[in-house]
N, C-alpha and C positions, 0 to 999 in steps of 0.2 A: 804751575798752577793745576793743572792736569795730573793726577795724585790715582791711587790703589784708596778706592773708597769716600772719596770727593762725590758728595750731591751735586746734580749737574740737574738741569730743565732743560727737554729737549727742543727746539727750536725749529726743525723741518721734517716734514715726512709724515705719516699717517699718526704719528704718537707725538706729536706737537705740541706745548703746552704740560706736556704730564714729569714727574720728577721719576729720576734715576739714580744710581750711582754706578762707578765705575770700578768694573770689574776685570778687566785687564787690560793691558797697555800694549797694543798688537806691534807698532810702528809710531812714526813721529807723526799721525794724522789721522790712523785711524784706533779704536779703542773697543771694548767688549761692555756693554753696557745691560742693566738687568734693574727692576722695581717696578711700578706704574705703565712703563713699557714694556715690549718684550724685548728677553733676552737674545741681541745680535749683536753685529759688530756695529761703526757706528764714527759717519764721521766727529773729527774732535771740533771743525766749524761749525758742525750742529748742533753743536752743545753751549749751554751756558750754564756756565760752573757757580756755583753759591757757595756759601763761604765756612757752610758745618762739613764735617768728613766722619764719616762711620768709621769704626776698627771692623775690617774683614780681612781674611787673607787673602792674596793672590788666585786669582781662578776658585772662587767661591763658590758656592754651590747656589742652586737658586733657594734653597731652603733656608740657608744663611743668611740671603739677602733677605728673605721674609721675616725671619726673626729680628734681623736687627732696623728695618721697614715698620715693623708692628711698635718696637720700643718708641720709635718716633712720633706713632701715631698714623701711621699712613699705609693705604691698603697697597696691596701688592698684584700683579699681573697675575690670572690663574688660570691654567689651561690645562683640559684633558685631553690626554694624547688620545689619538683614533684608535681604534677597535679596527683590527687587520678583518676583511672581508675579504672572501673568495671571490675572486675575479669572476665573471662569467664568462663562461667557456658558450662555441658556436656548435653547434649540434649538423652533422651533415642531415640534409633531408633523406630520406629512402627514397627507393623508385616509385613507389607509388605514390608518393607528395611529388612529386614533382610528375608524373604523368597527371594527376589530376590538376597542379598547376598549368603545366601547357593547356588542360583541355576547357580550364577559365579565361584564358587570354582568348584561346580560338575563338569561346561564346561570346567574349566582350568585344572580340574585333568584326566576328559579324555581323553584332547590333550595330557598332559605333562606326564601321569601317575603317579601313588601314591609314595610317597616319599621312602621304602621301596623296591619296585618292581625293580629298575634301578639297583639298590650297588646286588641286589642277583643276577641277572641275568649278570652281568661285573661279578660277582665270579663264575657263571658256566663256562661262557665263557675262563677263565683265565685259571679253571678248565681241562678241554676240550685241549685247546693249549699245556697247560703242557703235556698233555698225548699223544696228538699224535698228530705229523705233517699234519695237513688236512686244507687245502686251504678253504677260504673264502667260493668257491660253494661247496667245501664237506657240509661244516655245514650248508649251506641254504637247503641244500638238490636239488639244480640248475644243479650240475653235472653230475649225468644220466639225468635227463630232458633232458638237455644242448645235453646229446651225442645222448639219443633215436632222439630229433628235428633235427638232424642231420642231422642222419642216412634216416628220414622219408624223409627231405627235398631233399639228392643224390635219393631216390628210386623213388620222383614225376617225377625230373628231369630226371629218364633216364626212367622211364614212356612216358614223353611226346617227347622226343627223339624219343621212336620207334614209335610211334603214326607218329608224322610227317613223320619219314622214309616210314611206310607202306603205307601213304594218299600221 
């Protein structure tokens, strides 16, 4: 049934549905197939064979297959091979790209500090809260300042209270 030129419909795989024929006969299961699809190899389960048969020769070309695809009425697979591009290549830095790169990292680690330094210091802290109930200015150490500035600030004011009284 499986024939040099046999239209086939293919049945699985990404080109599902679309018609072919068969272009050469690799082994008792697998086959070379070219039209509607593209040209690979191609299981003979995948395939459902119709009952018209093209004249092609043996290992056809795909140009062949196109010509006698258009006789039938039916378009063909068409692909432009790629355009070879130059790989890009990695450029070593110079020493001065890379001493100014060190000396970006230094400026961003003394804004943001060292990676390390932040997770210890959130576990002192965490530390600390677990143990005892102390307000935000306990731990700045803000809270006696906070109450000496206080205290300083009532004593100017009634300083210049009696100043004025006396003048």
């Amino acid at each position: 049934m499986i024939e040099i030129g046999r239209l086939c419909v293919k049945l699985a795989g990404r080109d599902a549905g679309l018609k072919c024929v068969v272009v050469d006969i690799l082994d008792d299961k697998f086959v070379l197939i070219d039209g509607e699809t593209r040209r690979r190899k191609c299981n003979i389960l995948h395939l459902e064979p119709l009952k018209d048969v093209i004249k092609i020769k043996k290992k056809a070309s795909h140009e062949e297959v196109k010509k006698e695809f258009e006789k039938l009425g039916l378009k063909v697979w068409e692909t432009k091979p790629k355009q070879k591009a130059e790989r890009p290549r990695k450029k070593r830095k110079t020493p001065e790209q890379l001493r100014q790169q060190k000396e970006e990292k230094k400026s961003l680690r003394d804004i943001f500090g060292k990676k390390g330094e932040k997770a210890k210091a959130k576990g002192k802290i965490a530390e600390k809260e677990a143990g005892k109930g102390e307000t935000l200015e306990d731990k700045a150490g803000l809270a006696e300042e906070g109450k000496e500035s206080k205290r300083e600030n009532k004593n100017q004011v009634q300083k210049k209270k009696l100043t004025e009284e006396k003048n």
